[in-house]
C-alpha positions as a printed Julia matrix, in Angstrom:
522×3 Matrix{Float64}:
 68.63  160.98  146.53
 66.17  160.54  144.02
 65.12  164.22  141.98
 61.21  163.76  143.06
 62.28  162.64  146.62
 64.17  166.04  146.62
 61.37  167.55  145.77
 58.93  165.82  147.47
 60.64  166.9   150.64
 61.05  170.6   149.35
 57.68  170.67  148.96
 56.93  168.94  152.28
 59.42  171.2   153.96
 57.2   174.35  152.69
 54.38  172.72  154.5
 55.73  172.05  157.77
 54.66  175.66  159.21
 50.96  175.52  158.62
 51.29  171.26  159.7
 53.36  173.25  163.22
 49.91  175.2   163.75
 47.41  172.65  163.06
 49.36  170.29  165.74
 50.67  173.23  168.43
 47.29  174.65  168.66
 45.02  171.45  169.58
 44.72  172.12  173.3
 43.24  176.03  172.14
 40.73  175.0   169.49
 37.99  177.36  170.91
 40.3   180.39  171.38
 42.24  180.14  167.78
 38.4   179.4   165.77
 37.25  182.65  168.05
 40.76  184.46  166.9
 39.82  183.45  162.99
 36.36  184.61  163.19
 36.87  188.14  164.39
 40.01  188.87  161.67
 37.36  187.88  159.13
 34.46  190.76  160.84
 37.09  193.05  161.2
 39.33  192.5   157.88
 35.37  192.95  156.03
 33.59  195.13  158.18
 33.74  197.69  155.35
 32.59  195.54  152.56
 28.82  195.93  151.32
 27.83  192.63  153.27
 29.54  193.67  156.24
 28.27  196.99  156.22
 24.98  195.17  156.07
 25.2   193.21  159.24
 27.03  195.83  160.91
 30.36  193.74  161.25
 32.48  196.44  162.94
 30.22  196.01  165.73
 30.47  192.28  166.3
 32.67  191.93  169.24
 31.9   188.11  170.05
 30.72  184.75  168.66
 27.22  185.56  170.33
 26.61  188.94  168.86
 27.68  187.1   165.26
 25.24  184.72  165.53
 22.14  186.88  166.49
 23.28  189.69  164.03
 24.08  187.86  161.04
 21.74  185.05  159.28
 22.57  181.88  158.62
 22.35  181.11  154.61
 20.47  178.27  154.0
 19.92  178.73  149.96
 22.83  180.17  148.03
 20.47  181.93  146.4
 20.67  184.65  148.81
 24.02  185.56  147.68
 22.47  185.99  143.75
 23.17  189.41  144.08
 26.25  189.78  145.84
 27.68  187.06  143.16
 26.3   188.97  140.41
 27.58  191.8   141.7
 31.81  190.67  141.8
 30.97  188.83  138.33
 30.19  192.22  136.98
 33.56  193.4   138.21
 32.87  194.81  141.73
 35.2   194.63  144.32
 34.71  195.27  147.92
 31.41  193.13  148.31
 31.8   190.5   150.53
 35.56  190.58  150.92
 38.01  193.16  151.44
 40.51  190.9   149.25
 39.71  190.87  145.29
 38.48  187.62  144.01
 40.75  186.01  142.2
 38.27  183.8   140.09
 34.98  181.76  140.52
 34.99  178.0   141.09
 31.56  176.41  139.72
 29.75  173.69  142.07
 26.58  172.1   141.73
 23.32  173.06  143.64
 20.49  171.29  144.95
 18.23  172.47  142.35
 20.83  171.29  139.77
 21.8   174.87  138.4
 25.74  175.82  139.03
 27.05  177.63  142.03
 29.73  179.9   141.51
 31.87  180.49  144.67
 34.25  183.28  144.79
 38.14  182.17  145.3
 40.04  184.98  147.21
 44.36  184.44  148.41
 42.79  183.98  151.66
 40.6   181.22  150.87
 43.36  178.96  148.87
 45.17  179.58  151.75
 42.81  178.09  153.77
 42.38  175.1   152.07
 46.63  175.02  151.74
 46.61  174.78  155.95
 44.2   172.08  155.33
 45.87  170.22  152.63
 49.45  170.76  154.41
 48.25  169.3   157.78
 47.04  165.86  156.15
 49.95  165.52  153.52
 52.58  166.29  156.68
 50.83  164.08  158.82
 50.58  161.51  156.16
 54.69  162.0   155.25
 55.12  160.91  158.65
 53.12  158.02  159.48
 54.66  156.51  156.42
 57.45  158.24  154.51
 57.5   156.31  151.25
 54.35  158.01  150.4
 56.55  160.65  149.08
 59.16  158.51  147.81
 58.55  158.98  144.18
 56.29  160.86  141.71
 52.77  161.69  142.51
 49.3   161.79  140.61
 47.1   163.99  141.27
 43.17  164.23  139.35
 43.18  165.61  136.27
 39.76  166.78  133.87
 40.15  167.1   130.24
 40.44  170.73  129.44
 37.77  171.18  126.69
 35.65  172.85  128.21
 35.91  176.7   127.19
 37.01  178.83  129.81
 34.1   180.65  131.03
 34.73  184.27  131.58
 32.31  186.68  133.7
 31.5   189.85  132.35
 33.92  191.43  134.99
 36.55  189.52  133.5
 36.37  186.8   136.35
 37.63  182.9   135.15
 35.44  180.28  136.21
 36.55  177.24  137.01
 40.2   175.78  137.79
 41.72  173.45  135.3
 43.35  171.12  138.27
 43.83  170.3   142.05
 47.11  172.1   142.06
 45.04  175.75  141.12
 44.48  175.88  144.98
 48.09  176.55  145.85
 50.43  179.64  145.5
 52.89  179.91  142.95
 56.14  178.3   144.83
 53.8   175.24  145.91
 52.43  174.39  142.9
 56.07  175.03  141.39
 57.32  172.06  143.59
 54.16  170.03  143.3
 54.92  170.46  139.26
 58.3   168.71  139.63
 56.95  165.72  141.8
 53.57  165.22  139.48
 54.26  162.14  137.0
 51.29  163.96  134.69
 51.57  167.67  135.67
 48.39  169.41  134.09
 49.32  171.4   131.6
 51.68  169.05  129.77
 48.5   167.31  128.04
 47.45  168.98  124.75
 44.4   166.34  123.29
 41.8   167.47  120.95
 39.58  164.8   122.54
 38.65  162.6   125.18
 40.32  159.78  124.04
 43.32  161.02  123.36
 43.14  163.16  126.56
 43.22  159.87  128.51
 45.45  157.94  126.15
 48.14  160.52  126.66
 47.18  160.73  131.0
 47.65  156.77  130.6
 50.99  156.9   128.71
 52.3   159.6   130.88
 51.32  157.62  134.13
 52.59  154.5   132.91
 56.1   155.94  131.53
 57.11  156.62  135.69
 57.68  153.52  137.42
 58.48  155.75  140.69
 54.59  156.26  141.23
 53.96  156.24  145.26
 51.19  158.67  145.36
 47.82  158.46  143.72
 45.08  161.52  144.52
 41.71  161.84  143.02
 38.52  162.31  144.48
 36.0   159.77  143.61
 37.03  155.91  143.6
 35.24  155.67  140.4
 37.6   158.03  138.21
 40.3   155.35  139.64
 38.26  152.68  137.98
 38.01  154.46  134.56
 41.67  154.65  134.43
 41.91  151.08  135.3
 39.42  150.46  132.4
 41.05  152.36  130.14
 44.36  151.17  130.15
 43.48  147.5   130.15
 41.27  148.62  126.9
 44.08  150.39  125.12
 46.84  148.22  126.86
 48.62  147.27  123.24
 48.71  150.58  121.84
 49.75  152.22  125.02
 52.7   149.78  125.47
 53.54  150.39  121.96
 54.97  154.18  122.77
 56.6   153.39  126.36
 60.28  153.7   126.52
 61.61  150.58  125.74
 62.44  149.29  129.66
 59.3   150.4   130.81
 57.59  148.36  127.96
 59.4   144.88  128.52
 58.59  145.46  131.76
 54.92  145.59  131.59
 55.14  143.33  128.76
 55.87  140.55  130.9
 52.73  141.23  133.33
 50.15  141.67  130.65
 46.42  142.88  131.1
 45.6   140.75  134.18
 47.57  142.94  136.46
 46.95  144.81  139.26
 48.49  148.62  140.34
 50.72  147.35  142.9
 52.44  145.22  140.0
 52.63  147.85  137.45
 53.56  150.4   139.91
 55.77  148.11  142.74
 56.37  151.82  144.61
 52.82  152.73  144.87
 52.2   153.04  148.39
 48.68  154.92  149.05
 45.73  156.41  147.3
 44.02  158.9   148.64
 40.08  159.59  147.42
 36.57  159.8   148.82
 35.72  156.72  151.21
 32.67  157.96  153.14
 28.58  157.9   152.02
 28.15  156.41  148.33
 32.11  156.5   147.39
 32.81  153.41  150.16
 30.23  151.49  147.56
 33.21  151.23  144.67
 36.33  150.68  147.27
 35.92  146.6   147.2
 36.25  147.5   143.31
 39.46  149.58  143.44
 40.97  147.92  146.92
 40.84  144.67  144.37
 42.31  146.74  141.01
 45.18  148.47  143.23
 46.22  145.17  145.15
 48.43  145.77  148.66
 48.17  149.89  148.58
 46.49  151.9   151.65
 43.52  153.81  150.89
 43.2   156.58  152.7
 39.86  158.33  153.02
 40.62  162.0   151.59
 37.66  163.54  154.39
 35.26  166.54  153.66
 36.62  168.9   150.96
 34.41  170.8   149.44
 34.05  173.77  146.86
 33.37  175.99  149.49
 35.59  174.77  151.83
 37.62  172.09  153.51
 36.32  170.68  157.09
 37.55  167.09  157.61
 41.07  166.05  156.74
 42.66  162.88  157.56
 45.01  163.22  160.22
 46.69  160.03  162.08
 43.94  157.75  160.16
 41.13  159.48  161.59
 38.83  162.53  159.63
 39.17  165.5   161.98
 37.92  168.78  162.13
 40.05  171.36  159.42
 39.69  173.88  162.37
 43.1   176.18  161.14
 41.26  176.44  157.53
 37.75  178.24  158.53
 35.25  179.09  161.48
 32.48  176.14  161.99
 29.74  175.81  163.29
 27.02  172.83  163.43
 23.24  172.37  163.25
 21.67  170.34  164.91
 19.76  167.55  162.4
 16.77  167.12  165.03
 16.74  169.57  167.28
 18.19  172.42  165.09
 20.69  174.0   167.39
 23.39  175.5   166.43
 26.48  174.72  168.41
 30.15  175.25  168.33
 32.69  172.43  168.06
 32.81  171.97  171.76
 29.0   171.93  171.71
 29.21  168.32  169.84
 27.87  164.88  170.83
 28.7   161.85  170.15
 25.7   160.05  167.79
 24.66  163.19  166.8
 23.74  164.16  163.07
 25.09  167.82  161.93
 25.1   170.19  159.28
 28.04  171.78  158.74
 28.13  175.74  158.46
 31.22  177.33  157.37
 32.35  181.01  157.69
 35.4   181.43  155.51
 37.96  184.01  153.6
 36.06  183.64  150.56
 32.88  185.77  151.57
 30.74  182.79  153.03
 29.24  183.74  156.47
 27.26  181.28  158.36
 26.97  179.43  154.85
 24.76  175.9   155.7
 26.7   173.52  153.11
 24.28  170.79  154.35
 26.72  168.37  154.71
 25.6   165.93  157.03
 28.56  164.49  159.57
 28.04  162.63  162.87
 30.34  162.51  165.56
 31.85  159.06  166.09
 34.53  160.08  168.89
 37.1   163.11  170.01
 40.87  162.42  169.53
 42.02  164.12  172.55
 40.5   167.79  171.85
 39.96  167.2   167.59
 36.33  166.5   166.76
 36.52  163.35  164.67
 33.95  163.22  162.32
 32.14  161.15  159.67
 30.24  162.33  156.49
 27.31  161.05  155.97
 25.51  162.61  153.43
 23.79  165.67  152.02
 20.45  167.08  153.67
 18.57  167.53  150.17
 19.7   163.39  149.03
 16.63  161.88  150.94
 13.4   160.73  149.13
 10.16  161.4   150.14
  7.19  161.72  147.42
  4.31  159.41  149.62
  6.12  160.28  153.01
  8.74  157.26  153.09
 11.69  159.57  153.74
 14.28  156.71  151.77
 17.9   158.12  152.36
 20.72  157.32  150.54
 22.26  155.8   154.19
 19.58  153.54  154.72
 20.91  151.69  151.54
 24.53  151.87  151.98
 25.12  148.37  153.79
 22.52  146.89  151.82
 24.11  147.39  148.14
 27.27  146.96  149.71
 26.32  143.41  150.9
 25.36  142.5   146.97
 28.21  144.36  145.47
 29.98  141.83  147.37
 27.92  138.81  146.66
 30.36  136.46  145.06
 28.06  134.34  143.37
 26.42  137.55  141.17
 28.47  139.53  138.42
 26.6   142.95  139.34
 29.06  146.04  138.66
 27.0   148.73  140.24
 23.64  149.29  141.74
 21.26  152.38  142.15
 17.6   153.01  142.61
 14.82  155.55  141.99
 11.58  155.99  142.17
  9.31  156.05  139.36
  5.02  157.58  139.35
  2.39  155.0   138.18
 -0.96  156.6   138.19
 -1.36  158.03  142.23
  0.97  155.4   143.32
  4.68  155.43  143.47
  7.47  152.42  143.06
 11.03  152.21  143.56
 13.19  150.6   141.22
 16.59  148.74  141.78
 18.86  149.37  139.08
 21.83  146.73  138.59
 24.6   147.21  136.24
 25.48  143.27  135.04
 25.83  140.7   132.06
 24.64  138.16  134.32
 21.94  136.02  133.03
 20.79  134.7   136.03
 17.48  135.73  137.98
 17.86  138.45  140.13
 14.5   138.6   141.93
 16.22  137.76  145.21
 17.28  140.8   145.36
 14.39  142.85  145.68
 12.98  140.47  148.52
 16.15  141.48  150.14
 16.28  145.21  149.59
 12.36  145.21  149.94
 12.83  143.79  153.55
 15.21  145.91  154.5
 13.39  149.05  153.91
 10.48  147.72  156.12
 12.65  148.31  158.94
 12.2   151.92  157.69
  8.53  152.7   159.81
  8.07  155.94  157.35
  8.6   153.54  154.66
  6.2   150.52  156.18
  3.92  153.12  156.79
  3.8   154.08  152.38
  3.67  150.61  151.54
  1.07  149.34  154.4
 -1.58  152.27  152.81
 -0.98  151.45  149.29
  0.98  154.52  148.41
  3.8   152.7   147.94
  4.03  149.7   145.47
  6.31  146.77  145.71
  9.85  147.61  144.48
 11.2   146.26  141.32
 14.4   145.64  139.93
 15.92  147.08  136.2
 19.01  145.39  134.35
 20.72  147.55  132.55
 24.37  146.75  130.07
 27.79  146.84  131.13
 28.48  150.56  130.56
 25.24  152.39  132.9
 27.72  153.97  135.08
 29.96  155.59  132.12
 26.83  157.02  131.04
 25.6   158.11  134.06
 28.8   159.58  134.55
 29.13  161.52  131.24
 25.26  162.49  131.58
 25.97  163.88  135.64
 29.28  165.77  134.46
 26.85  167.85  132.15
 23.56  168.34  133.73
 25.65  169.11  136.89
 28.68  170.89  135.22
 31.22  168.46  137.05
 34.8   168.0   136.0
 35.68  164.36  135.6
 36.92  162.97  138.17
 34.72  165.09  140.65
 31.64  163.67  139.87
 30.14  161.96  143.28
 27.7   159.37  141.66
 24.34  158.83  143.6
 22.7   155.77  144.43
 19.2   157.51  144.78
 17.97  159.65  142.55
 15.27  161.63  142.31
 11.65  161.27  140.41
 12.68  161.39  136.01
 15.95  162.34  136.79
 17.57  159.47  134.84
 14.57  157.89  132.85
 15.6   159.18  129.15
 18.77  158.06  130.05
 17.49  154.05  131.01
 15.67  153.99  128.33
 18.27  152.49  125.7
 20.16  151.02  128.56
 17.66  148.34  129.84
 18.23  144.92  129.65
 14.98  143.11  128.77
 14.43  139.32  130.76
């Protein structure tokens, strides 16, 4: 036996107890989210926001849902945050916060969200349900080393004035101490073995590393994209990275050259696992035609906050071991309980969890597509705040998914990406099509086709029939848009690489400095 297939299974082995629960407790969803909900009252019924909302005398799900508010701005919880960042414990957990992990917010300023033992143990009974599940619909998934996303580390470790980190360096910060010491021996680039002053030689030394371990059978990040700046980079610096591979390793890849794909380079990669709903599935044709005959498995709905779909026998079902849920209804604004779904039905997700969230509306939207057997199975579709509307024509970033994913496809048109936004004239408003391509050839077509397609949209008929809304347009812009969209996004929003979840629509002057050097004139 291979030394990572020991370990692999070592690992996998640690897992199997919280994989046991998720499976053994399917038939009592109800009674084991009703169990989790009342060790969290009780466990914090003494903290400042329990004492608040009078936890200790919340006996049931009903009396939690009339006493305590749903938060529908984070910016309710300014003070509470403000208050553990200072160094206060016993807030809005019992447990101490370990550190802060910073997410973006709909007004673009940075969330932090507080990290206690219980929640990274909530998101370990997530992550060991879909790794065990995944080990045993195919076991040479864990055959060989694994990658898992890493960001360069340059950024300076933000510190609280409490003496709270923010921010996690990589994936493997949300496990315990013995997990991530097994995950360490099966990683083919563990984290903390890359020391680069920069960002090239942070990815030159990611590349080598990755390259060097012709075992590879597991690939994890979380956008598709970060997959394709890999790719990019290593057919870019191909000669000088084959120059410092072992010698084997380098007459091997010597002999495939730069016109290779993954599955060639790395003959025991067996599955990647990243983001495949809303505006990730645009760059899978991309990266299902980089990585050759690998599975790509859609990684579900993890979250800063929390975890609530993981793929489980090639569905995305309801996390319901990792936190209490509950759903809003998109039109009628119920809020019901997992066994309160419908099929068709648009939801926001609202999570109560170990980290001090209660009734927190993450407004992710999902829609139920089916039930396997008593697991909600459910599809992300977007986020609440992602939809357009400056003359009333309510454009949502669904609305144009199958569209640019019909011309990403179009064989006879070199375009690398596509995005739109809307831009003011006067009292009027447009919406332009931005295409990433060196094609020279017209692209007009296009907008007939997009244009067309939004008219099936009545709110946006409605804008264009009054004159509110003029005709759309489309933008060129050079090969390399999306890197800069991607370096400008990890900044404004404080991303980590690899974590950055690109739009398609953006919002009014959100990226017009950023066009302005980048169009391509006709």
């Amino acid at each position: 036996m291979s030394y990572a297939k020991f370990f692999n299974q070592l690992w996998l082995w640690s897992q199997s107890k919280d994989h046991k629960e998720f499976v053994e407790n399917q038939h009592r969803i109800q009674a084991f989210q009703f169990q989790k909900l009342q060790e969290y009252l009780t466990k914090n019924a003494t903290t400042i926001y329990g004492s608040e909302y009078n936890f200790s005398n919340i006996s049931n799900y009903e009396k939690y849902a009339s006493s305590v508010p749903v938060i529908e701005d984070f910016a309710v919880l300014n003070d509470f945050i403000s208050s553990i960042a200072a160094g206060n414990n016993n807030v809005l957990t019992k447990e101490k916060v370990l550190f802060f992990e910073s997410t973006s917010g709909s007004s673009g300023s940075s969330k932090w969200i507080p990290y206690t033992k219980q929640l990274k143990t909530e998101f370990q009974k997530g992550v060991a349900a879909w790794l065990v599940d995944t080990h045993n619909q195919s076991t040479r998934v864990f055959s060989g080393k694994s990658y898992w996303s890493i960001s360069p580390p340059f950024k300076s470790k933000e510190m609280t004035p409490g003496g709270l980190q923010v921010g996690m360096s990589a994936d493997t910060d949300y496990f315990n101490p013995l997990d991530a010491f097994l995950i360490g021996q099966i990683m083919a680039v563990p984290s903390q073995s890359i020391k680069a002053k920069d960002t090239h030689s942070f990815y030159y030394t990611l590349c080598l590393r990755l390259l060097s371990d012709e075992s590879l059978s597991f690939v994890s990040v979380w956008s598709p994209n970060y997959l394709l700046q890999l790719d990019d980079f290593i057919r870019c610096n191909w000669l000088q990275i084959l120059a410092n591979l072992p010698k084997r390793r380098r007459q091997f890849l010597n002999k495939i050259g730069t016109d290779f794909i993954w599955k060639m380079i790395f003959p025991n990669l067996q599955l990647l696992s990243c983001w495949t709903e809303a505006q990730s599935q645009l760059w899978l044709p991309q990266v299902a035609k980089i990585l050759g005959e690998v599975m790509i498995q859609g990684k579900g709905l993890l979250s800063t906050e929390g975890v609530t779909t993981i793929p489980y026998r090639g569905q995305n079902v309801l996390a319901y071991t990792s936190h209490f849920f509950e759903f809003k209804d998109l039109v009628t604004g119920e809020i019901v309980l997992f066994d309160g779904l419908n099929i068709g039905s648009i939801y926001e997700v609202i999570l109560t969890t170990g980290g001090g969230l209660y009734r927190y509306n993450t407004h992710d939207q999902v829609v139920l597509t089916s039930w396997m057997e008593h697991l909600p199975v459910l599809h992300f579709i977007a986020k609440s705040n992602d939809v357009s509307d400056l003359v009333g024509e309510k454009i949502s970033p669904q609305q144009l998914y199958p569209i640019f994913s019909e011309i990403l496809m179009d064989n006879d048109s070199d375009i690398r990406a596509i995005y739109m936004h809307p831009i003011k004239s006067g009292n009027q408003v447009m919406y332009e099509v931005i295409l990433e391509t060196d094609g020279n050839e017209d692209f007009s077509r296009f907008s007939n086709i997009i244009e067309a397609h939004l008219l099936k949209n009545p709110y946006y008929a409605q804008s264009r029939g009054t004159g509110q809304l003029l005709p759309l347009r489309i933008q060129k812009v050079r090969i390399g848009f999306t890197q800069s969209l991607l370096e400008f996004y990890k900044v404004q929003k404080q991303i980590k690489d690899g974590d950055v979840k690109l739009p398609i629509l953006f919002k009014l002057n959100e990226i017009s400095d950023l066009l302005i050097n980048m169009k391509v004139n006709d």
